[in-house]
C-alpha positions as CSV (number, residue, x, y, z in Angstrom):
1,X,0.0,0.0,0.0
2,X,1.4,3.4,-1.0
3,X,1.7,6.2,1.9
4,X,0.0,10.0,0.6
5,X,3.3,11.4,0.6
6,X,4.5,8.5,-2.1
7,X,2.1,9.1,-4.5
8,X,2.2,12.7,-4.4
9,X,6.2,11.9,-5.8
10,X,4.7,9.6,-8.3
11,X,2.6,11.8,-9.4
12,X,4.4,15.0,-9.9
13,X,7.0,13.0,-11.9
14,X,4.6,11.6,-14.2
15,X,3.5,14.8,-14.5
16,X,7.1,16.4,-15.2
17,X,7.9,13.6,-17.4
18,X,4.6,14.1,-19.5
19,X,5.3,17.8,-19.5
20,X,8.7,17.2,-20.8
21,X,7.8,15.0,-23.4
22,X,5.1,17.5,-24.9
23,X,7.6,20.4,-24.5
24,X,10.1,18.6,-26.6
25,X,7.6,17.9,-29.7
26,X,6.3,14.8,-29.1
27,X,2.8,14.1,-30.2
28,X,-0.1,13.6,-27.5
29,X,-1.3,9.8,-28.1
30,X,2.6,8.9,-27.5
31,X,2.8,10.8,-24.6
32,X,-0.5,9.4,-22.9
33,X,0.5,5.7,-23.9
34,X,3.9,6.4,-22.2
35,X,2.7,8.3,-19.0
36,X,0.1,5.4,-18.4
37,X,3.0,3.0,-19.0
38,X,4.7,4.4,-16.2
39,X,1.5,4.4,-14.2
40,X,0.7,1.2,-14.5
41,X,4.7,0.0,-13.2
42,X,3.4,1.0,-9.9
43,X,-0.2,0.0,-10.0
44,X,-1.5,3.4,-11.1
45,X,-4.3,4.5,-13.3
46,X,-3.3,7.4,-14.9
47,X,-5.6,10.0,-16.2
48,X,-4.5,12.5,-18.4
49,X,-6.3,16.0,-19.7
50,X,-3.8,17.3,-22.7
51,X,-3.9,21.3,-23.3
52,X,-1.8,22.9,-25.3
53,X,0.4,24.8,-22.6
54,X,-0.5,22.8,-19.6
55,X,-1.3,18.9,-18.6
56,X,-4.1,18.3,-16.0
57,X,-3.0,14.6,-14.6
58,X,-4.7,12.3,-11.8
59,X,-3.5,9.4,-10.8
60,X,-5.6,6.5,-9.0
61,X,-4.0,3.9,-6.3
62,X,-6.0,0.6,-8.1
63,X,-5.4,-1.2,-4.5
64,X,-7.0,1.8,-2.0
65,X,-8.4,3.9,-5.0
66,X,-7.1,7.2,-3.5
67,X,-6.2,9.7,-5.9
68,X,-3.9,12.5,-6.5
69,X,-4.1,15.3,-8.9
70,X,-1.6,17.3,-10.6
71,X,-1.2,20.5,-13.1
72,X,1.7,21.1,-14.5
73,X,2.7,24.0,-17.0
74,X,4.3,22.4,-20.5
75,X,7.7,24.4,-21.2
76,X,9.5,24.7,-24.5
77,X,12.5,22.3,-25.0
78,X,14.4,21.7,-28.1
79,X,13.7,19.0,-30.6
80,X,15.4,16.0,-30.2
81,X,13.9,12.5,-31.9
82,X,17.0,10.9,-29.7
83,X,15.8,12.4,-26.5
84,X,12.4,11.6,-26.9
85,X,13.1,7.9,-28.1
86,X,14.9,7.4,-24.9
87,X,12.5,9.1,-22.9
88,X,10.0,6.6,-24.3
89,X,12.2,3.6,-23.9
90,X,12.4,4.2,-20.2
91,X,8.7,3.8,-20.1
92,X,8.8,0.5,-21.0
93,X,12.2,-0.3,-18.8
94,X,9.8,1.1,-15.7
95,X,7.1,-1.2,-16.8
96,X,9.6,-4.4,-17.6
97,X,12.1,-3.7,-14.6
98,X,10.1,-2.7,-12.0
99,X,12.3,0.3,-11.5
100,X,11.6,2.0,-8.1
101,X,10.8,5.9,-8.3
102,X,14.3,6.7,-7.4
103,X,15.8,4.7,-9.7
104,X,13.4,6.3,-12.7
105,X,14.0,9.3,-11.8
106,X,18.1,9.3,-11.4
107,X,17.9,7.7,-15.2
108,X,14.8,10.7,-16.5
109,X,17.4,13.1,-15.3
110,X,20.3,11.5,-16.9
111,X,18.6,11.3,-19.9
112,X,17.1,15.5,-20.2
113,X,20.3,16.6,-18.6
114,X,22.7,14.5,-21.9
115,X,24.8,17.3,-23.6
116,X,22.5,18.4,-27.0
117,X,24.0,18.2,-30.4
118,X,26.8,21.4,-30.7
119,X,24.8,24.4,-32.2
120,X,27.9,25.0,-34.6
121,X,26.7,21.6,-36.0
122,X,23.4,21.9,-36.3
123,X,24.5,25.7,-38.2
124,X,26.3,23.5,-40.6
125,X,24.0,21.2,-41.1
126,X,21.0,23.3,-41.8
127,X,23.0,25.5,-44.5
128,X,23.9,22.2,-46.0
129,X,20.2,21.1,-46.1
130,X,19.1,24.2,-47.0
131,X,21.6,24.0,-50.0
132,X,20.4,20.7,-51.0
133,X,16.8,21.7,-51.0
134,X,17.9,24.6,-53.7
135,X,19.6,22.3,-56.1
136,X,16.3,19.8,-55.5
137,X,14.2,22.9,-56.5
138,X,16.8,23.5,-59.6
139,X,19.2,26.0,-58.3
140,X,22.4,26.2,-59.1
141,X,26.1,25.5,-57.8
142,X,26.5,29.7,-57.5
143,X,22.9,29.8,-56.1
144,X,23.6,26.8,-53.4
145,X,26.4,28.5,-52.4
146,X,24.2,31.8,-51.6
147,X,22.2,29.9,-49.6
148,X,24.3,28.2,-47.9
149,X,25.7,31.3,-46.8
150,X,22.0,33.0,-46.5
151,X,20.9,30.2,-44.5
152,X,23.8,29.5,-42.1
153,X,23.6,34.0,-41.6
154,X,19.5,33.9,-40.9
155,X,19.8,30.8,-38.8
156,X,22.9,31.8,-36.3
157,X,20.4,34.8,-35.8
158,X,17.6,33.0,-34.4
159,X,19.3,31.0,-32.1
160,X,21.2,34.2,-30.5
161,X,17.5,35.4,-30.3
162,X,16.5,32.2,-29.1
163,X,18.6,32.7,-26.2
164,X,17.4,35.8,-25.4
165,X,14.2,34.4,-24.8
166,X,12.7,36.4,-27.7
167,X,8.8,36.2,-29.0
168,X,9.3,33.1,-31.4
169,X,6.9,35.0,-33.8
170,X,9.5,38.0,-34.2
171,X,12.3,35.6,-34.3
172,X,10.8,33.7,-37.3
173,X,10.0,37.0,-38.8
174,X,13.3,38.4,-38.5
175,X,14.8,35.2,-39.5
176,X,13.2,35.2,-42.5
177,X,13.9,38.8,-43.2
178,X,17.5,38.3,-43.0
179,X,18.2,35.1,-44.8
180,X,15.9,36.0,-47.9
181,X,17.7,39.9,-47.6
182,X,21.5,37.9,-48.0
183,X,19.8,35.4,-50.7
184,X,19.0,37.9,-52.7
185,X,22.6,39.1,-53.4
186,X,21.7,35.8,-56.2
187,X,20.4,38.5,-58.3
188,X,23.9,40.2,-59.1
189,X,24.7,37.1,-60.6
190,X,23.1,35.2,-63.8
191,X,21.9,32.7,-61.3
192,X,18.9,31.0,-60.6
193,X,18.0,33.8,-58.0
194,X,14.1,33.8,-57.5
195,X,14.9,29.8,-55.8
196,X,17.8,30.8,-54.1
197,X,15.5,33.4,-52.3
198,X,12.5,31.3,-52.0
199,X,14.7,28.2,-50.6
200,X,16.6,30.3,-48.2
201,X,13.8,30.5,-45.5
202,X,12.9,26.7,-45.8
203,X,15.1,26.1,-42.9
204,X,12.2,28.0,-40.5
205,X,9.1,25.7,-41.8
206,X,7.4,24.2,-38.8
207,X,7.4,20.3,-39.8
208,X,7.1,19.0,-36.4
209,X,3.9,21.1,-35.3
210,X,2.5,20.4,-38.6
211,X,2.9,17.1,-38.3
212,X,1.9,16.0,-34.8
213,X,-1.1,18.6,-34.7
214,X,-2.0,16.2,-38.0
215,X,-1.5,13.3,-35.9
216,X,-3.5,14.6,-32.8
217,X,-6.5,15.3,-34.9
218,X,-6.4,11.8,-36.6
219,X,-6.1,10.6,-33.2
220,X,-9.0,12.6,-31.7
221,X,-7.0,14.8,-29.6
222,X,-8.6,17.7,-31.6
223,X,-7.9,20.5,-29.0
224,X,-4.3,20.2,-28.7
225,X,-3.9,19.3,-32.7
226,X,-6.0,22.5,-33.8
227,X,-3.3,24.5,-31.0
228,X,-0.7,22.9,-32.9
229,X,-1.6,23.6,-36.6
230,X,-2.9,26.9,-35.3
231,X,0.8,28.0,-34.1
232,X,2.7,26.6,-36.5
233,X,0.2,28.3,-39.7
234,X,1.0,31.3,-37.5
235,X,4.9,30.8,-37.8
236,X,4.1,30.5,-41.6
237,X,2.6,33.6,-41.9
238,X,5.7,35.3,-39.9
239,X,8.4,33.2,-42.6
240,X,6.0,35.4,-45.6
241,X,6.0,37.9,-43.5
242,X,9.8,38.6,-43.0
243,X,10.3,37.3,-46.8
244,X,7.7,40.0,-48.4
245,X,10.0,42.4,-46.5
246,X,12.7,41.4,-48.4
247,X,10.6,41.2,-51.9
248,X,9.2,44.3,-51.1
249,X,12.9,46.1,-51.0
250,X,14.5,43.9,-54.3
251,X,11.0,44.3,-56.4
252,X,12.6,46.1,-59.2
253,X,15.5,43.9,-59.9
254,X,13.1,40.6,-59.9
255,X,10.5,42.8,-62.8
């Protein structure tokens, strides 16, 4: 039989760990399967109410039927398919192993406090990708080169702004702005310049919200999938937004 005081700590972890899992782009039937998972290691019934910036849990001792509830604000963390396979992998060790509460928590810990991929890395990376999708679009080697340069100068910007904690709408804006602005030094050039501008922003689509508020409809978690799609159409219209700055400025060299 489980003491108050022990389910109250089993119950604010499932609720960190649910929290985390959301925060970090992970879509809400996954999360519910895995926070249940954990629940049910220690003879829980987990109840879960999903919003789109907060988690409203209960949790229900099957032996003694007391219950516990917990809300629990969902914060912003990186994306990170790595982090939130091993996050759900420990689910299932919780369930399989019998882990104690300590135990699950030392290894929850290890897992959100691992080192992230270097953001020099990812910079690379996403000028590289960026540079791909031109010449998939029919750019260019002189036009990949421009946006690799564009993209790697627009991106290194929002992630300074990033970690000043800026509105994410003015960052995607201003992103935008400033990547298209440098891509359009492709019109000097006999270049393929009207992709090299339109691929330069590319790196700021949503995917991820797209995607999981998709899958949360589907699913019939229609609240928090209409959030989703509703921010990230939002962070679309800030990427035209900070790109019709840019058209607006270069309109006579692209008549």
């Amino acid at each position: 039989m489980k003491t108050r005081e022990s389910l109250l700590s089993i119950g604010k972890f499932i609720a960190e760990y649910s929290a985390h899992l959301m925060g970090a782009g992970v879509h809400t039937s996954r999360v519910v399967r895995n926070s249940k998972r954990i629940g049910e290691a220690f003879g829980l019934d987990v109840k879960l109410g999903v919003f789109h910036k907060n988690i409203i849990l209960t949790i229900i001792d099957k032996e003694t039927n007391e219950a516990c509830n917990e809300v629990i604000d969902i914060p912003a963390h990186p994306i990170s398919f790595e982090h939130n396979s091993e996050l759900s992998a420990l689910s299932w060790e919780a369930l399989d192993n019998h882990l104690s509460l300590e135990e699950l928590t030392e290894k929850y810990r290890k897992i959100v406090s691992a080192p992230m991929i270097h953001p020099l890395f990812v910079l690379l990376l996403v000028g590289f990708a960026n540079a791909s999708f031109c010449k998939l679009f029919g750019g260019d080697l002189i036009s990949m080169g421009i946006v690799f340069s564009a993209t790697i100068t627009g991106f290194y910007l929002k992630q300074q702004m990033q970690k000043k904690k800026m509105n994410h709408y003015i960052v995607f804006i201003v992103s935008a702005f400033v990547a298209s602005l440098c891509a359009s030094t492709a019109l000097v050039f006999d270049t393929t310049s009207e992709i090299a501008m339109a691929t330069s922003v590319l790196y700021l689509v949503p995917g991820v919200p797209l995607i999981n508020g998709v899958i949360d409809v589907v699913e019939g978690y229609v609240l928090t999938g209409f959030a989703r799609l509703t921010e990230a159409s939002l962070l679309i219209v800030s990427i035209a937004i900070g790109l019709s700055f840019t058209l607006l400025m270069v309109k006579n060299s692209l008549i």
